[in-house]
C-alpha positions as CSV (number, residue, x, y, z in Angstrom):
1,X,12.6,9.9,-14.3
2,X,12.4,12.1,-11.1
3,X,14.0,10.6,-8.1
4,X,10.9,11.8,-6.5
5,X,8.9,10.0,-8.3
6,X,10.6,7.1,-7.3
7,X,11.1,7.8,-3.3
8,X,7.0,7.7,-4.0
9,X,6.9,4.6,-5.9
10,X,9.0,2.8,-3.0
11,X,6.5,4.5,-0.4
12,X,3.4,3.4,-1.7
13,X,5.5,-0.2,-2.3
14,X,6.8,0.1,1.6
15,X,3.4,0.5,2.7
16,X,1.5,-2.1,0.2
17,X,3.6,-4.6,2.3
18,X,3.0,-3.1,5.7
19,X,-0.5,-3.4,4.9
20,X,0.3,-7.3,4.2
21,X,1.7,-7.6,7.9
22,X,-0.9,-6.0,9.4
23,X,-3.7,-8.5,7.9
24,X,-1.1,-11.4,8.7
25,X,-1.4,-10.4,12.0
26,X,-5.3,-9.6,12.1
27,X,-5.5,-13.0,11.0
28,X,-3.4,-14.4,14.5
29,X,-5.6,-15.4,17.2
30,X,-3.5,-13.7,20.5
31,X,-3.6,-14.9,24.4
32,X,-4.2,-11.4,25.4
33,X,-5.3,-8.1,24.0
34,X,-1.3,-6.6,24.4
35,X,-0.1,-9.2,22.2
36,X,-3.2,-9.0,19.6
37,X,-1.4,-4.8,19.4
38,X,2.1,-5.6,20.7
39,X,3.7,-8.4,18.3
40,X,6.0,-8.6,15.5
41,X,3.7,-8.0,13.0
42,X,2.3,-5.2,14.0
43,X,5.4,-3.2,15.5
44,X,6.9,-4.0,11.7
45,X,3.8,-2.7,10.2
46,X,3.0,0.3,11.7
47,X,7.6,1.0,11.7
48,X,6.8,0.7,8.1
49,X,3.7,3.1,7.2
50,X,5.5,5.4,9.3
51,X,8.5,4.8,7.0
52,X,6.3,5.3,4.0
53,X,4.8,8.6,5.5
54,X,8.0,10.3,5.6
55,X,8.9,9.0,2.0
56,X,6.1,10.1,0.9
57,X,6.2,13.7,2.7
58,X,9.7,13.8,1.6
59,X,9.4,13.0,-2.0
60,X,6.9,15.8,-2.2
61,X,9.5,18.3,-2.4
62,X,10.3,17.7,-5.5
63,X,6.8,17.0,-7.0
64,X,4.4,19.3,-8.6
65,X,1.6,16.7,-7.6
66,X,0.2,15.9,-10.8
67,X,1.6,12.2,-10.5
68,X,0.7,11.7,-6.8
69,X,-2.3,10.8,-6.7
70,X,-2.3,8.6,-9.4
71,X,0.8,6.9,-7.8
72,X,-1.0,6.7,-4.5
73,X,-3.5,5.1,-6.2
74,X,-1.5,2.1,-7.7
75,X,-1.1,1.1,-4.1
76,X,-4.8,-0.9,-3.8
77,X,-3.6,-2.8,-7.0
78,X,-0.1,-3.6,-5.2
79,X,-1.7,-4.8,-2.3
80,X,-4.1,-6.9,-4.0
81,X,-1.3,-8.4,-6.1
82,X,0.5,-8.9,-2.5
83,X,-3.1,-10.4,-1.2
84,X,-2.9,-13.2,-3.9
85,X,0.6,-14.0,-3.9
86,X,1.1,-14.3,-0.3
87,X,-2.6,-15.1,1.4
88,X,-3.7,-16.7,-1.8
89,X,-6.6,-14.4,-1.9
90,X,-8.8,-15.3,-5.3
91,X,-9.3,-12.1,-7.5
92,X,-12.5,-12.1,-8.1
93,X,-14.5,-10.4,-10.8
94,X,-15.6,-7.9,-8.3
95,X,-11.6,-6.9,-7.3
96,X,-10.6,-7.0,-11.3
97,X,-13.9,-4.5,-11.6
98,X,-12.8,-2.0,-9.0
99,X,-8.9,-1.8,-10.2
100,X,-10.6,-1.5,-13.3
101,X,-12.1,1.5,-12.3
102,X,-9.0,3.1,-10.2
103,X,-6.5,2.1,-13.7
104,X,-10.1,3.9,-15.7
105,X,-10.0,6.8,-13.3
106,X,-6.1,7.2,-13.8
107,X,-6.3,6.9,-17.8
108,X,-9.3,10.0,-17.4
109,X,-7.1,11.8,-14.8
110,X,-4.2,12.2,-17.8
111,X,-6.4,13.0,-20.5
């Protein structure tokens, strides 16, 4: 497998879970409206989608973009996996419906 393809994997992965810390903290009530932007949370959330932007920028180097945006893709089903393991969020027909439709859109995208 292309190590590219794999510093792509980990971004989308890296900013699946930033995504998780930034609706942990959305879900903080805050004294004041610097703390609701200026917490742990956040500062870790938005350090790590800009970690996953230069992954992602940097594994393109060695990609001829036929696999990214299907790998981009896979990132709404990691963070909905994340969403129930860690928020206990129910997946609902309607969630398994639209990753249905992303996994459907990937399967027509390599045909």
């Amino acid at each position: 497998m292309n190590v590219s393809i794999l510093i792509l994997l980990f971004s989308v992965l890296i900013a699946s879970f930033a995504q998780i810390l930034l609706k942990k903290s959305a879900a903080k009530t805050y004294g004041s409206p610097i703390r609701e932007y200026l917490n742990f949370y956040v500062i870790c959330g938005y350090g790590m989608m800009f970690l996953s932007m230069f992954l992602t920028v940097f594994s393109y180097r060695g990609l001829d973009f036929s696999n990214v945006p299907v790998i981009e893709s896979l990132g709404y089903v990691v963070v909905m996996l994340l969403s129930y393991l860690f928020f206990k969020e129910r997946i609902t027909k309607r969630k398994l419906l639209g990753m249905a439709v992303i996994l459907g859109g990937i399967f027509v995208y390599y045909r």
